[in-house]
N, CA, C and O atoms as a CHARMM CRD file, in Angstrom:
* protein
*
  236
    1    1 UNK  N    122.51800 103.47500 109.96700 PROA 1      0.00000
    2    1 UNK  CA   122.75900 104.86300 110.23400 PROA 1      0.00000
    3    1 UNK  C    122.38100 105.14400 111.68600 PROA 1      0.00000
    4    1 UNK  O    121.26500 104.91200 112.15000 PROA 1      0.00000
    5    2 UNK  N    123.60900 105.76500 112.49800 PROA 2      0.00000
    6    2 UNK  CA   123.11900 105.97700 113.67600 PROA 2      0.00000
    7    2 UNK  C    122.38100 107.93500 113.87100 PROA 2      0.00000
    8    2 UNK  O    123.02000 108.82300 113.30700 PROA 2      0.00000
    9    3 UNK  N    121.63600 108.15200 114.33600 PROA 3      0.00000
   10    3 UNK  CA   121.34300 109.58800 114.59900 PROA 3      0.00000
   11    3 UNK  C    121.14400 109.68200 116.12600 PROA 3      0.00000
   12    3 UNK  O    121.19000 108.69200 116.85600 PROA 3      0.00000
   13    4 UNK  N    120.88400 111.12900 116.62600 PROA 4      0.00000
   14    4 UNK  CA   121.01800 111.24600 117.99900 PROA 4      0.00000
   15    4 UNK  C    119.88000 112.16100 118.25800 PROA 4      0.00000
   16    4 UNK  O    119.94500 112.95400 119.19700 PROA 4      0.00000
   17    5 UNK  N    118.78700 112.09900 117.44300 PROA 5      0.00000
   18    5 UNK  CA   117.38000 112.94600 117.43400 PROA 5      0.00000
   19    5 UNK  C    116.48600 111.40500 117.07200 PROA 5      0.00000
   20    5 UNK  O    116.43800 110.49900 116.24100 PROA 5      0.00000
   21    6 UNK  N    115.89400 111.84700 118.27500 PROA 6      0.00000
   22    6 UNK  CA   114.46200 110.61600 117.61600 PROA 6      0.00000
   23    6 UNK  C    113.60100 111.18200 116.87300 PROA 6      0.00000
   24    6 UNK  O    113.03700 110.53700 115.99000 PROA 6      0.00000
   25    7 UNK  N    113.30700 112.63600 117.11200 PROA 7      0.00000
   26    7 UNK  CA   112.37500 113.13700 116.23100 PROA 7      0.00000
   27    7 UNK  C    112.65300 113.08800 114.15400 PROA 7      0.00000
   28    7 UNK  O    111.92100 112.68800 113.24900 PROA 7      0.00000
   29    8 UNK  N    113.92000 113.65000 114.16100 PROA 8      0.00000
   30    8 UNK  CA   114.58500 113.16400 112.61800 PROA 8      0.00000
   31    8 UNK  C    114.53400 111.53500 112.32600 PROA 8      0.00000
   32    8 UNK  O    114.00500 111.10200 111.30200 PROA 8      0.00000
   33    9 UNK  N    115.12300 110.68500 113.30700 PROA 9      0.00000
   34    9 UNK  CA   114.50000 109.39900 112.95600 PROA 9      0.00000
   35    9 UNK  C    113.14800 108.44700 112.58400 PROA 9      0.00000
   36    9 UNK  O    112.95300 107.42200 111.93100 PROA 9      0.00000
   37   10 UNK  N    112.26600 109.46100 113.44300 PROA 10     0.00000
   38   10 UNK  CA   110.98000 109.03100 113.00900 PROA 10     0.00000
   39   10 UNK  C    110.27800 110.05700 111.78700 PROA 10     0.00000
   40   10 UNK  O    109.21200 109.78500 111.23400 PROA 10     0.00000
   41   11 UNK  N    111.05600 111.21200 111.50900 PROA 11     0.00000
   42   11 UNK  CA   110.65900 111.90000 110.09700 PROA 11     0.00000
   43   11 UNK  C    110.91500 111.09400 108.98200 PROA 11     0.00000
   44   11 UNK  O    110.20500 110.97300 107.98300 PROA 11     0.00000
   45   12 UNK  N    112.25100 110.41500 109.28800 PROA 12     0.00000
   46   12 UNK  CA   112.84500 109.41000 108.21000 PROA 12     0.00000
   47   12 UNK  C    111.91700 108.53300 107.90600 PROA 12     0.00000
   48   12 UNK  O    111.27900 108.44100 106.85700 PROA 12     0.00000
   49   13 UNK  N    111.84000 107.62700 109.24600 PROA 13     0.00000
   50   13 UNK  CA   110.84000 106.44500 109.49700 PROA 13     0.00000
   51   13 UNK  C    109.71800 107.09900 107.93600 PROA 13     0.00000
   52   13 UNK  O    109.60500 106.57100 106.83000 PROA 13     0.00000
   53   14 UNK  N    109.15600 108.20200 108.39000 PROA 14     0.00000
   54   14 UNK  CA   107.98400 108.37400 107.92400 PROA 14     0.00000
   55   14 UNK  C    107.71400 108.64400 106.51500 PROA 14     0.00000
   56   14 UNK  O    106.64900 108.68000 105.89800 PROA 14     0.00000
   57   15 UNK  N    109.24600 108.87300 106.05000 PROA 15     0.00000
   58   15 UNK  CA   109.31900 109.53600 104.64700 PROA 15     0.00000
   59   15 UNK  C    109.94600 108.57200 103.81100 PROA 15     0.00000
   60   15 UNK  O    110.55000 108.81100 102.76500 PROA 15     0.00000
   61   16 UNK  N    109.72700 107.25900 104.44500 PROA 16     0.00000
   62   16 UNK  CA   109.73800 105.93100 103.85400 PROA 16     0.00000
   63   16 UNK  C    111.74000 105.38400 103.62500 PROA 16     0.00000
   64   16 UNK  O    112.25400 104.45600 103.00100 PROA 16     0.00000
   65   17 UNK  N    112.08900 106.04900 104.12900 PROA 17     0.00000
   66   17 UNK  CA   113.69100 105.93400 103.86800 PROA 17     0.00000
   67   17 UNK  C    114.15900 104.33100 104.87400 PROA 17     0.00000
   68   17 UNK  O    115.18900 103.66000 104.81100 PROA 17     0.00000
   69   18 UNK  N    113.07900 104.17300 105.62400 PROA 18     0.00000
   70   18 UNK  CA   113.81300 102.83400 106.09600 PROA 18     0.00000
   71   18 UNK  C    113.05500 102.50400 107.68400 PROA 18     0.00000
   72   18 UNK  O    111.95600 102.98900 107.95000 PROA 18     0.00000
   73   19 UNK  N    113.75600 101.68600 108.59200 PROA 19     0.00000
   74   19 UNK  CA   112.85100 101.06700 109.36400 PROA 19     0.00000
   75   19 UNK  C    113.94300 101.82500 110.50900 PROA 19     0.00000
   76   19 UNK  O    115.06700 102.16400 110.14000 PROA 19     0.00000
   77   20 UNK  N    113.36900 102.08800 112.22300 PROA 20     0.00000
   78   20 UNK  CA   114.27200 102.13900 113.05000 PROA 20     0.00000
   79   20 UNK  C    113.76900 101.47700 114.50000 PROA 20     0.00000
   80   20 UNK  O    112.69100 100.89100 114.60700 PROA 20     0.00000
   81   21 UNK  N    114.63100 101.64300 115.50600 PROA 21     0.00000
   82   21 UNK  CA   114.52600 100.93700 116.40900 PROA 21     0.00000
   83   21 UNK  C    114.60200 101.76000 118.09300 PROA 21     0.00000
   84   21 UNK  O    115.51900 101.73500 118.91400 PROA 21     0.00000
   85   22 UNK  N    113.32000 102.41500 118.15300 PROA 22     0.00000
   86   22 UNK  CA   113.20200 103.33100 118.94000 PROA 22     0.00000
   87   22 UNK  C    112.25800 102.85300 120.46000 PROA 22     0.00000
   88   22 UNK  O    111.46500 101.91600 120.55200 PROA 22     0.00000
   89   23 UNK  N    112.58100 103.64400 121.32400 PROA 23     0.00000
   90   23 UNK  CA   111.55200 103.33400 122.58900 PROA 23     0.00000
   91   23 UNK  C    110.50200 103.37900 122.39200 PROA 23     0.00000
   92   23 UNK  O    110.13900 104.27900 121.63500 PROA 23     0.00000
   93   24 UNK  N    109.37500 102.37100 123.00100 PROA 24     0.00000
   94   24 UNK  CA   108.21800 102.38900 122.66000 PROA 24     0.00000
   95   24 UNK  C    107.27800 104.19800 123.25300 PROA 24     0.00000
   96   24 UNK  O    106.32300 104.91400 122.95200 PROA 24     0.00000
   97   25 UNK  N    108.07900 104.13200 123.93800 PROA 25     0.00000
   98   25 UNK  CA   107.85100 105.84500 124.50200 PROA 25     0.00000
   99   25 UNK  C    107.98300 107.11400 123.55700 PROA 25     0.00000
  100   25 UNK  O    107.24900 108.10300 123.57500 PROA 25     0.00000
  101   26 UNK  N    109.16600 106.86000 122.65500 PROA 26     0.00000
  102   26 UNK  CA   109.23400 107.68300 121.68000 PROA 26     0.00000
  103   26 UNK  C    108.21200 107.59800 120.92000 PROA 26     0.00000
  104   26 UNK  O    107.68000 108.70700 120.97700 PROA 26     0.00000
  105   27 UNK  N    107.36600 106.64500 119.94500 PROA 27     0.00000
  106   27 UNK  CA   106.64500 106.63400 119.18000 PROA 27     0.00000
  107   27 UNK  C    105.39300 106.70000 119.41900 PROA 27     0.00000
  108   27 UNK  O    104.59600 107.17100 118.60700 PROA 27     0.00000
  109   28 UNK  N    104.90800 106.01400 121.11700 PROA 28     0.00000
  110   28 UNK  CA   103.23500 106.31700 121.32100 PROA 28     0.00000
  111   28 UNK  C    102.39200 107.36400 120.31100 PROA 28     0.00000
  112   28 UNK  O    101.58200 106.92200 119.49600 PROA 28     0.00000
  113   29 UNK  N    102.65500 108.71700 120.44600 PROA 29     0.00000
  114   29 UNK  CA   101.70800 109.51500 119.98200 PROA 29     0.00000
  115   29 UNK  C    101.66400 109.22600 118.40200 PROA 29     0.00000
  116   29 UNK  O    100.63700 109.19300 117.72400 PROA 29     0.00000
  117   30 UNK  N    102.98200 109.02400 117.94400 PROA 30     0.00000
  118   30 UNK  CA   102.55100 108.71800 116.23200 PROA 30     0.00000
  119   30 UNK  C    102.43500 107.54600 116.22500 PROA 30     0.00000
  120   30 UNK  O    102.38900 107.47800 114.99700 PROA 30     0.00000
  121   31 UNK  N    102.34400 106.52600 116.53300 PROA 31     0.00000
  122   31 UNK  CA   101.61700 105.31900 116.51200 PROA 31     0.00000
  123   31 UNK  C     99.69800 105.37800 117.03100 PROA 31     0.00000
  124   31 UNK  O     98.97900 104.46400 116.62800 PROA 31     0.00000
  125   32 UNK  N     99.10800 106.47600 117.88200 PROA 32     0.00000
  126   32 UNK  CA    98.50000 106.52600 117.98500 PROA 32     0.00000
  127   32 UNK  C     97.43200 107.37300 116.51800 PROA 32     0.00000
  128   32 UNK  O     96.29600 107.22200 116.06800 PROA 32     0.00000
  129   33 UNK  N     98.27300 108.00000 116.30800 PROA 33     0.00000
  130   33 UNK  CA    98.07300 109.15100 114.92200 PROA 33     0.00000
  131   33 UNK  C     97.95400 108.59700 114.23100 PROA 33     0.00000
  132   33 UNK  O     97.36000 109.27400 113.39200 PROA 33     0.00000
  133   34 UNK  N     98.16800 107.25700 113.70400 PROA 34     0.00000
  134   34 UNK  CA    98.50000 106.66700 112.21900 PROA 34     0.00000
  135   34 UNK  C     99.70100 107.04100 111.81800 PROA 34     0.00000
  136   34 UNK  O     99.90900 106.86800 110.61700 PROA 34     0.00000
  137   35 UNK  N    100.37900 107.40400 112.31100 PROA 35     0.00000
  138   35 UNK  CA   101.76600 107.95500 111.41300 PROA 35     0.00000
  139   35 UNK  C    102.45900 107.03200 111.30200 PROA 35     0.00000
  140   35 UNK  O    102.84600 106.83600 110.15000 PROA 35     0.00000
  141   36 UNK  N    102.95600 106.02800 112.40000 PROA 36     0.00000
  142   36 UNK  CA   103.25000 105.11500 112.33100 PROA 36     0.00000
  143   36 UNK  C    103.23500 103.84200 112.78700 PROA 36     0.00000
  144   36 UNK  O    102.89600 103.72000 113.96400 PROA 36     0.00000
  145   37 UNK  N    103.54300 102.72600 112.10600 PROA 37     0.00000
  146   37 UNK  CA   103.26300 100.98600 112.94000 PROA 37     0.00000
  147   37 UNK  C    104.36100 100.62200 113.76000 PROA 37     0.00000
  148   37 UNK  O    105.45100 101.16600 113.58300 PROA 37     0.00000
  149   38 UNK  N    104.21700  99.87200 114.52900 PROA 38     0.00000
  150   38 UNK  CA   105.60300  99.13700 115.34500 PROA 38     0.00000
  151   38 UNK  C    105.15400  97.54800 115.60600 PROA 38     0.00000
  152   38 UNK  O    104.03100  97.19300 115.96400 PROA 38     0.00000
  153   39 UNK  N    106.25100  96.71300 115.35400 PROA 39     0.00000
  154   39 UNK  CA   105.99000  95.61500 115.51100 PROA 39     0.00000
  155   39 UNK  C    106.72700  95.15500 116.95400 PROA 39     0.00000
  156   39 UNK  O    107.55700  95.83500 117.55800 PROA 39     0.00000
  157   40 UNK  N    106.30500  94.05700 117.28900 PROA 40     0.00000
  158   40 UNK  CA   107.31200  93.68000 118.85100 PROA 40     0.00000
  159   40 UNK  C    108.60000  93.02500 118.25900 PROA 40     0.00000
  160   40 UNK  O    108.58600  92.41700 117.18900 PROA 40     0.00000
  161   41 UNK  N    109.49500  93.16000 118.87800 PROA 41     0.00000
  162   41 UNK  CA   110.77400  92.52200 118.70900 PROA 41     0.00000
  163   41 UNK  C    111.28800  91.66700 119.82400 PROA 41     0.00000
  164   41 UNK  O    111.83600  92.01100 120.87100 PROA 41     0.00000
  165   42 UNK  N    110.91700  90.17400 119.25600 PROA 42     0.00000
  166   42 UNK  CA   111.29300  89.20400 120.24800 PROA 42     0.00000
  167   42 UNK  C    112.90600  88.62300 120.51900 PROA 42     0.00000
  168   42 UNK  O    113.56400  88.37200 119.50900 PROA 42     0.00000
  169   43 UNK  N    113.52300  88.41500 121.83400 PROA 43     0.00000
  170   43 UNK  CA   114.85600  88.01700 121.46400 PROA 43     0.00000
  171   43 UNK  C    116.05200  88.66700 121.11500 PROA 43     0.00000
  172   43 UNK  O    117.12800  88.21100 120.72800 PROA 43     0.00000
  173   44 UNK  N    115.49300  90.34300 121.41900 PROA 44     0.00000
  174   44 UNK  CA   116.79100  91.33100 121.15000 PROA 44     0.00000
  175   44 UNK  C    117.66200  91.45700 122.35300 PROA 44     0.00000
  176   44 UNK  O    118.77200  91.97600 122.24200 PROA 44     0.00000
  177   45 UNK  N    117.19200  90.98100 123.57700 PROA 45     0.00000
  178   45 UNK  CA   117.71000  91.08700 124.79900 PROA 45     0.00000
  179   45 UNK  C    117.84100  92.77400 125.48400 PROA 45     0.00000
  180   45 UNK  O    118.64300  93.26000 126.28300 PROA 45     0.00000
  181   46 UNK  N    117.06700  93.15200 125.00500 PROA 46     0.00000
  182   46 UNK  CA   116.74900  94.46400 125.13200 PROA 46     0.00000
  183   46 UNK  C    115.42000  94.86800 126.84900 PROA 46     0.00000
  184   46 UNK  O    114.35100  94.31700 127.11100 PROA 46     0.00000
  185   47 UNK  N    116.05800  95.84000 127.51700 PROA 47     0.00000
  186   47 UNK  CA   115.30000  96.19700 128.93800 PROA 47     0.00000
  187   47 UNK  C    114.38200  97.19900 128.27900 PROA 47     0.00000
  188   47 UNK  O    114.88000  97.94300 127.43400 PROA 47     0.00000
  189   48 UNK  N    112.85100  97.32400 128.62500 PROA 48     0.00000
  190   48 UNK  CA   112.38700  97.74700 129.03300 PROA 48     0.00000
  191   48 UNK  C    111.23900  97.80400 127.42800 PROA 48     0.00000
  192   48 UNK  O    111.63700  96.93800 126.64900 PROA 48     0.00000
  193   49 UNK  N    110.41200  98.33100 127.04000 PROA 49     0.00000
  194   49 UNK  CA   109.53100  98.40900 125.98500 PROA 49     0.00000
  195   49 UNK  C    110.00400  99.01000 124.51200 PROA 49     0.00000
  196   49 UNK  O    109.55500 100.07300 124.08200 PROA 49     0.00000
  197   50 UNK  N    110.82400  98.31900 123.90000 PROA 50     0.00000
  198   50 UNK  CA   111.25500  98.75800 122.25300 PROA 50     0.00000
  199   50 UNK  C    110.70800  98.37200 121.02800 PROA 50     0.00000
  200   50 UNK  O    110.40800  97.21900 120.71800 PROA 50     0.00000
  201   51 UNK  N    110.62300  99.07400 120.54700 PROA 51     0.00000
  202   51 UNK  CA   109.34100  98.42400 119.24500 PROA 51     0.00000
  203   51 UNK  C    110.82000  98.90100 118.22600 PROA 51     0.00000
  204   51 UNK  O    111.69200  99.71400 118.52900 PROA 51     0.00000
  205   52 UNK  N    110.67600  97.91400 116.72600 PROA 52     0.00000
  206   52 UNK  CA   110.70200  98.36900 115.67900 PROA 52     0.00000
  207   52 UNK  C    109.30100  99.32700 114.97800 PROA 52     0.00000
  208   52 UNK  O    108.13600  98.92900 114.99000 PROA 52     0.00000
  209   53 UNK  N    109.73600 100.53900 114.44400 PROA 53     0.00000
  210   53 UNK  CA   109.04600 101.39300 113.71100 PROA 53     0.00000
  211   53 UNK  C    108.99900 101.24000 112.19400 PROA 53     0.00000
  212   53 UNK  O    110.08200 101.26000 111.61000 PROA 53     0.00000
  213   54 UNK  N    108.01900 101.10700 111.56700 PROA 54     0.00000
  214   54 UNK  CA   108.17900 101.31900 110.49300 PROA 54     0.00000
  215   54 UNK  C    106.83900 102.39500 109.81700 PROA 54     0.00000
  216   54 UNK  O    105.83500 102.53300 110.51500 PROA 54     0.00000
  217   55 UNK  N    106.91400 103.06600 108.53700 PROA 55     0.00000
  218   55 UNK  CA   106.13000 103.96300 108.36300 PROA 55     0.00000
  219   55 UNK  C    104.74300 103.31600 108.02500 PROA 55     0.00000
  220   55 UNK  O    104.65800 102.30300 107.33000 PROA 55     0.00000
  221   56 UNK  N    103.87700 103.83600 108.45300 PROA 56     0.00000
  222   56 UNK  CA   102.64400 103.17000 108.39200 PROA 56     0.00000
  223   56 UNK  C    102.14900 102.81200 106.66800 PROA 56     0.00000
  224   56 UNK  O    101.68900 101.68900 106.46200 PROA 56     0.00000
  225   57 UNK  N    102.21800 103.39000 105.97300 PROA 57     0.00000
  226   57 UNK  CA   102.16600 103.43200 104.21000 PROA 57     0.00000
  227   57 UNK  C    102.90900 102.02000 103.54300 PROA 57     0.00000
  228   57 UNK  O    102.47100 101.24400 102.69400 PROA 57     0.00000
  229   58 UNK  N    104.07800 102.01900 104.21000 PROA 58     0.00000
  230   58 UNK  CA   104.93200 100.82800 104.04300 PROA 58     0.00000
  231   58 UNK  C    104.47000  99.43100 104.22400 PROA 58     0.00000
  232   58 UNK  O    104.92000  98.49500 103.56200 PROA 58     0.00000
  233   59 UNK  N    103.51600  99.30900 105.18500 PROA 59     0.00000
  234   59 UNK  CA   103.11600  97.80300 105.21000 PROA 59     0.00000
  235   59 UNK  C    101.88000  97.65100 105.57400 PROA 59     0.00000
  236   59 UNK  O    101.39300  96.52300 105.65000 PROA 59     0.00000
Protein backbone atom coordinates (compact mmCIF):
# COMPACT_ATOMS: atom_id res chain seq x y z
CA UNK A 1 0.00 0.00 0.00
CA UNK A 2 1.37 3.19 -1.07
CA UNK A 3 0.19 6.49 1.10
CA UNK A 4 1.42 10.07 0.80
CA UNK A 5 1.20 11.06 4.73
CA UNK A 6 3.91 9.67 6.89
CA UNK A 7 2.06 10.60 9.78
CA UNK A 8 -1.10 7.97 8.76
CA UNK A 9 1.67 5.54 7.92
CA UNK A 10 3.20 5.48 11.11
CA UNK A 11 -0.51 5.49 12.86
CA UNK A 12 -0.85 2.29 10.82
CA UNK A 13 2.69 1.19 11.68
CA UNK A 14 1.38 1.59 15.21
CA UNK A 15 -2.01 0.06 15.15
CA UNK A 16 -0.26 -3.08 14.21
CA UNK A 17 -1.66 -3.26 10.51
CA UNK A 18 1.83 -3.91 9.09
CA UNK A 19 5.49 -2.83 8.67
CA UNK A 20 6.67 0.45 6.53
CA UNK A 21 9.58 1.95 5.08
CA UNK A 22 10.10 5.49 6.11
CA UNK A 23 13.06 8.13 6.62
CA UNK A 24 14.93 7.67 9.50
CA UNK A 25 13.95 11.44 10.07
CA UNK A 26 10.38 10.70 9.98
CA UNK A 27 10.37 8.32 12.88
CA UNK A 28 13.19 9.77 15.39
CA UNK A 29 10.72 11.17 17.89
CA UNK A 30 8.50 7.93 18.00
CA UNK A 31 11.29 5.76 18.05
CA UNK A 32 12.55 7.80 20.81
CA UNK A 33 8.95 7.54 22.65
CA UNK A 34 8.69 3.86 22.48
CA UNK A 35 6.14 4.05 19.94
CA UNK A 36 8.12 2.60 17.67
CA UNK A 37 11.27 0.09 16.59
CA UNK A 38 13.25 0.35 13.32
CA UNK A 39 15.58 -2.05 12.15
CA UNK A 40 18.59 -1.15 9.54
CA UNK A 41 18.04 -2.24 6.10
CA UNK A 42 21.08 -3.54 4.46
CA UNK A 43 21.41 -3.70 0.53
CA UNK A 44 18.30 -1.66 -0.47
CA UNK A 45 20.52 0.68 -2.42
CA UNK A 46 18.82 3.36 -0.89
CA UNK A 47 20.66 7.33 -0.24
CA UNK A 48 20.72 8.64 2.79
CA UNK A 49 19.29 7.11 6.47
CA UNK A 50 16.01 4.66 6.00
CA UNK A 51 14.95 2.40 8.57
CA UNK A 52 12.18 -0.21 8.30
CA UNK A 53 9.46 0.64 11.06
CA UNK A 54 7.71 -1.63 12.77
CA UNK A 55 5.28 -1.14 15.86
CA UNK A 56 7.06 -1.52 18.94
CA UNK A 57 4.33 -4.24 20.63
CA UNK A 58 4.98 -6.34 17.53
CA UNK A 59 8.41 -7.59 18.24
Amino acid sequence: MELESSELLKRLIQAGVGIGFLPESNVRADVDSGALKTMRVQGCGCVGNWRWSIARTRF
